[in-house]
N, C-alpha and C positions, 0 to 999 in steps of 0.2 A: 583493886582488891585481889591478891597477889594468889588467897589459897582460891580463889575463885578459876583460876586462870587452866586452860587446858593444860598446859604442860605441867601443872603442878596436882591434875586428878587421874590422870591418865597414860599407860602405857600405848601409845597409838601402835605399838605392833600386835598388838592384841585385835583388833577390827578390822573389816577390809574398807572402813570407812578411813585408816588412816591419814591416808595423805589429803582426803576429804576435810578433815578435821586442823588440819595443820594450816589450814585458810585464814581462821579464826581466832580471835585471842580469848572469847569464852563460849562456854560449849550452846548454850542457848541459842546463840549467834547461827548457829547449824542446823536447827529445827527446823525452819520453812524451806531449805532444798534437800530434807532427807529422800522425798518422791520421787527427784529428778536423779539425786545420785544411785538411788535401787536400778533405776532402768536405766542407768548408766555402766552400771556394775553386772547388774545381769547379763549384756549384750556382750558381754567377754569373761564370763566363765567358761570355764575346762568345765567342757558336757560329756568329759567321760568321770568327770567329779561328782554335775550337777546335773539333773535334768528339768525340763520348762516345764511340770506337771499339768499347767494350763497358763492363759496370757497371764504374764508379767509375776507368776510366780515361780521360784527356781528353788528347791529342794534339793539337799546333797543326798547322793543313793544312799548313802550310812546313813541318813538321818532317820528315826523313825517315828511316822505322824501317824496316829489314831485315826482309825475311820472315821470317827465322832468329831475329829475334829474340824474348822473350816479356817479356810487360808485365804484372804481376796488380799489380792494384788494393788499394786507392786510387793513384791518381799520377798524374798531370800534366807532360806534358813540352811544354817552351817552343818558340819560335817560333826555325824557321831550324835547331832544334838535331836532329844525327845522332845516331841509335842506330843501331850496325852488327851485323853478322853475331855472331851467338851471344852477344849481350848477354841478361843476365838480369836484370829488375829484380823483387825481389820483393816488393816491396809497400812504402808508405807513403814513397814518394818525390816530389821537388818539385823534377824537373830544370828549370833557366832557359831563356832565351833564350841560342841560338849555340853550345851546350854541345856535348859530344864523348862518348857511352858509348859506349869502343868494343869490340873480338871480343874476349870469356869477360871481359867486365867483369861483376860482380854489386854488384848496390846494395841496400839495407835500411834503412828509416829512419833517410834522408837527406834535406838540404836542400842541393841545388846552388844556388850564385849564378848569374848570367848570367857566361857565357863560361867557365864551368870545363871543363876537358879531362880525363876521365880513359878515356885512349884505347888501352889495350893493357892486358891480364889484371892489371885491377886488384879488391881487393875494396871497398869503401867500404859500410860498415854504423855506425848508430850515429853518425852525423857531422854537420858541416857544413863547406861547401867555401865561402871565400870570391871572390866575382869576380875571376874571370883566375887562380883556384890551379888548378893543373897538378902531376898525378901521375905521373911519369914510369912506364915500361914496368915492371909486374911488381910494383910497389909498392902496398901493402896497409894497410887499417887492423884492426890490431888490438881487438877492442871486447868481451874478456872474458878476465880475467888466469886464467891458469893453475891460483890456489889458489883460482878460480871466489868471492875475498872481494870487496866492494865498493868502485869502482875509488876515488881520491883525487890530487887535482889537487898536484903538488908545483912549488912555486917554487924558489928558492936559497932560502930563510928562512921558506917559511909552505904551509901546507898547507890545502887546502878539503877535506871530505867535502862527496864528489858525494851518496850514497846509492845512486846507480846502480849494478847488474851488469852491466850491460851501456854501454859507453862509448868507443868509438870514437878519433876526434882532431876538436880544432876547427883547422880552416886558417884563419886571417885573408887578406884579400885581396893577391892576389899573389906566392902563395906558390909556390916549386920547389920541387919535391921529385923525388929523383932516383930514377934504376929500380933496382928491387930493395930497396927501405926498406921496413924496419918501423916503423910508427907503434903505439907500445905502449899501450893502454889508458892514457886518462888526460892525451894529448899533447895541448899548448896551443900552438899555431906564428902566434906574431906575426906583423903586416903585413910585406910586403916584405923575407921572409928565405928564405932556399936550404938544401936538406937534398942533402950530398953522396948521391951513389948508395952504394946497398947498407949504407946507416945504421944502426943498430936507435936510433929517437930516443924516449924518455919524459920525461917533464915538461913544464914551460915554458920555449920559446924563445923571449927576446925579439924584439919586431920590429928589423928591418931587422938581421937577424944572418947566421951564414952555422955551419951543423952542420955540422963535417968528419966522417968516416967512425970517427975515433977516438972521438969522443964529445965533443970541442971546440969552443965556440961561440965565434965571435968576433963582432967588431962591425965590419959592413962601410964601408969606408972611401970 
């Protein structure tokens, strides 16, 4: 499944997960050693960049975190980028540079790119967010189906077994998504496509497409 594929979602100069990522031939494939590579990455930042604010969490001095907010570790958050009031992250996260967690956001092993925004009561667990993907207000990733079976990547014609229970969405770079979507266990959202607000979206949408609220993908003109 070809748009599935890392090198066809992602700028890897965009994360300091890159060369992490380049392992792989899909991004999912990445989820179970995001913990190992946080504290792998941590143990060699520039600490006149970042500092250790407590075990296993490293914050860039530009970045600025809300009182209110709380950080457990492993995670690393990028340079320039805001965590605001009642963000929660809870572990094994690899926010970018310029990024956006904003109030009653919760994150769980995730890979932000640089410049993602996910800035109003979002959940993001299980994922990875491409450079400049943006989740509009309210909008959520789903990352454990219902009959609790293991989640499976569906195309129009061909199916992957992830193996994972736990599974999230992959955003490719540039992606909208609008407030109030579900992303369903299992969601593949290509380069430079838009998910109408209040969506429920699963499977693969190609890039450069546009999910209406019906469940219609088109190809943007």
């Amino acid at each position: 499944m070809e748009e599935c594929k890392i090198s066809n979602l992602y700028d890897l100069n965009e994360t300091l997960a890159g060369a992490y990522l380049q392992q792989f031939t899909y991004p999912w494939e990445a989820l179970s050693g995001i913990k190992d590579l946080i504290l792998t990455l941590g143990k060699s930042l520039d600490l006149q960049v970042y500092e250790e604010v407590k075990e296993h969490v490293w914050v860039a001095k530009s970045a600025t975190v809300y009182p209110t907010a709380w950080l457990n570790g492993p995670c690393i958050i990028g340079e320039r980028t805001e965590v605001r009031h009642g963000a929660f992250v809870r572990g094994n996260a690899l926010v970018g540079n310029d990024c956006v967690v904003g109030n009653s956001v919760e994150l769980k092993n995730v890979i932000l790119f640089n410049h993602v925004q996910v800035p109003h009561y979002n959940y993001v667990g299980d994922s990875i967010l491409g450079v400049y993907s943006h989740m509009g207000a309210g909008s959520i990733t789903s990352n454990v189906k219902s009959d609790k079976q293991l989640v499976v990547v569906k195309g129009c014609d061909e199916k992957i077994e992830t193996g994972l229970k736990k599974f999230g969405a992959m955003l490719g770079d540039h992606v909208e998504v609008g407030c109030n979507s579900v992303l369903n266990p299992g969601t593949v959202i290509g380069r430079n496509s838009n998910v109408y607000p209040t969506s429920c979206v699963r499977g693969v949408i190609p890039a450069n497409s546009i999910h209406k609220n019906n469940g219609t993908v088109i190809t943007k003109q």
